[in-house]
N, C-alpha and C positions, 0 to 999 in steps of 0.2 A: 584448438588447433592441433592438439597432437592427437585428440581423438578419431580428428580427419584424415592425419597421417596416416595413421594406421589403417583406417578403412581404406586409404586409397591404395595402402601396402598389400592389404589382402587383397583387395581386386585386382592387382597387376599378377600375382600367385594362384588366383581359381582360375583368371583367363589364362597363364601357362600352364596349366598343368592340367585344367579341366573346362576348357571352352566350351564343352555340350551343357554344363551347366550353368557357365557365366551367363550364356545365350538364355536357359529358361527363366533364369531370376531377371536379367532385363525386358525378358517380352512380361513377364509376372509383373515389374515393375510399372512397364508401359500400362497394362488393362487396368491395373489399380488407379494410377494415374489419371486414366483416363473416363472412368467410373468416376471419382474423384470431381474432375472439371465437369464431367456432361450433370453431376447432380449439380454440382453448385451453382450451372447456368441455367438447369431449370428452376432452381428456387428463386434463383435474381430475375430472371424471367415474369413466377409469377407474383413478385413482390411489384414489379414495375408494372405490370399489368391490374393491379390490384389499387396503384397509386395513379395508374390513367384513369380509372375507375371513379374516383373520390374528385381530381380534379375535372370532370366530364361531370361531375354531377353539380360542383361545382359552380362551373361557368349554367346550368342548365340554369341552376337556382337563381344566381343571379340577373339572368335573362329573362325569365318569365313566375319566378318564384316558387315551381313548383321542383321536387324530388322524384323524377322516376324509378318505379318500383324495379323494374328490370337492372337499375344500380346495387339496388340491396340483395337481389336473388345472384347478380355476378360475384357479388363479393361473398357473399355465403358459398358458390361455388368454388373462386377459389381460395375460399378459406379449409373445405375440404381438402383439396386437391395438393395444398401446402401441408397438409395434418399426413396426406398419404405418402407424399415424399419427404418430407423430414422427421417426419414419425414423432414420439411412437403413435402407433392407433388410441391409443388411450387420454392423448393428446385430445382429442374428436370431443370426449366427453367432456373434459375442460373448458376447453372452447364454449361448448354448448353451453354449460352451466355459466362460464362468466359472463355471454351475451345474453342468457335471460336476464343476469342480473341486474346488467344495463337496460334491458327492455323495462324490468319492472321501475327503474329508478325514474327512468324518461319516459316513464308514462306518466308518472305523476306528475311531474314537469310538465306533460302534454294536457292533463285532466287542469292544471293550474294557469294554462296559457303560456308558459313559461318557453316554450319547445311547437312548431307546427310535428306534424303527423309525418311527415316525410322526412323529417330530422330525426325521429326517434328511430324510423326504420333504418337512416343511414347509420349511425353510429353503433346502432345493434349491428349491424353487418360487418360493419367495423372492426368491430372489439373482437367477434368472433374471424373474420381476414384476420388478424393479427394474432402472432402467439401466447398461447396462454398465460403467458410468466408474468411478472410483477414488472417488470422494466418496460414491454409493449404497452403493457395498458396502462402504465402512469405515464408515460412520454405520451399517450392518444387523448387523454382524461385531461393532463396539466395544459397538453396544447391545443385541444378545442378551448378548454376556458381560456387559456391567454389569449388566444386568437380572436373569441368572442369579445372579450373582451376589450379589445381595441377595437374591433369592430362596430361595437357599440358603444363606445366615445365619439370614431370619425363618424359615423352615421349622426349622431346626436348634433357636431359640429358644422359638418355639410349642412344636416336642414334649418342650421341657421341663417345657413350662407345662401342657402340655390334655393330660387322663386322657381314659382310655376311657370314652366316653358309656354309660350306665345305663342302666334302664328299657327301656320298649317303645319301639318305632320310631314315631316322630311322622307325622302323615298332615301333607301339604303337599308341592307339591316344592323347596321352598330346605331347610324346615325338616332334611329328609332329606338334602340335598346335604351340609348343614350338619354334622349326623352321620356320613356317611359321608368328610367330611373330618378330622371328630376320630378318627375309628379309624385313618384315614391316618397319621396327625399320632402319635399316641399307639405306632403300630407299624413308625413310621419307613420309611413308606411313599415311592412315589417321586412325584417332583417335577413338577410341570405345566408341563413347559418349555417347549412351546408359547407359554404366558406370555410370556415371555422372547423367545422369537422375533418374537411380536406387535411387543413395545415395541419392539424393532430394529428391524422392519421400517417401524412407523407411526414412528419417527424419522428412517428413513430416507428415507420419503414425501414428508414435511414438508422435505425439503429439496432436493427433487429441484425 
């Protein structure tokens, strides 16, 4: 408090005695400022854009079970594009080097069945979207596996519960999505882990 005092003392003494300069340290103040807010709403910008990204691929997965590639090239885009406004550049190479090293882990996972081909490429994309640092990639890493994880209990539990759907194929497209997730479910179909990597990644957003 009485550090404030003071400041507010000196600026009532530079604005009387020297208003051409009060004036340039408040517009100096304003451009910082405002440099300031325009970076930080374009990083929140492309963090949200990044997390529309993972849940889009998401829903894709669990509609038809497939991963489009164009998910994984947007998020490598703006995974640069976060390297170039939060810097430093040197950031870039990080990035790069810890999404091989998720490429190589999640291959093997993909070579063992463990992972489809479209999961490896999203969570490579992922890791590299996300900051290099040790807090992104264990919030992305702990919350794909917890996510999967439950994932693959309710899925285990549903196909005990949900029979093969009946009748003729329903016109709408949820109502069909719907069905063709009970034949999933009913034939022990495989897993939308996309899902899962979503919830990682938007956890790992949220705390970046």
């Amino acid at each position: 408090m009485a550090e404030s005092g003071r400041l507010f003392t000196d600026l009532l003494i530079l604005t009387a005695f020297d208003p051409g300069r009060f004036m340039q340290l408040g517009a100096g103040g304003a451009r910082v400022r405002g440099c300031r807010v325009h970076h930080t709403f374009l990083v929140d910008l492309l963090l949200v854009a990044g997390s529309a990204v993972l849940i889009a691929s998401a829903c894709h997965d669990i509609a038809v079970r497939t991963v489009p590639n164009s998910a994984t090239v947007l998020l490598l885009v703006l995974g640069v594009a976060l390297r170039l406004v939060n810097g430093p550049l040197s950031s870039l190479g990080w990035s790069a080097l810890i999404a091989f090293i998720i490429l190589l882990i999640t291959f093997i996972f993909w070579r063992l069945g463990w992972m489809g081909g479209g999961d490896v490429k999203l969570l490579t994309g992922a890791s590299f979207f996300l900051p290099p640092t040790l807090t992104a990639q264990a919030h992305l890493i702990s919350g794909t596996a917890l996510a999967g994880g439950v994932l693959a209990v309710g899925y285990l539990l549903l196909g005990l519960l949900v029979r093969r759907p009946q009748g003729a194929r329903p016109a709408g497209f949820l109502p069909r999505i719907i069905r063709c997730e009970q034949w999933r479910l009913s034939r022990r179909g495989p897993l939308p882990y996309a899902a899962a990597i979503a919830v990682g990644g938007v956890i790992a957003t949220l705390h970046v």
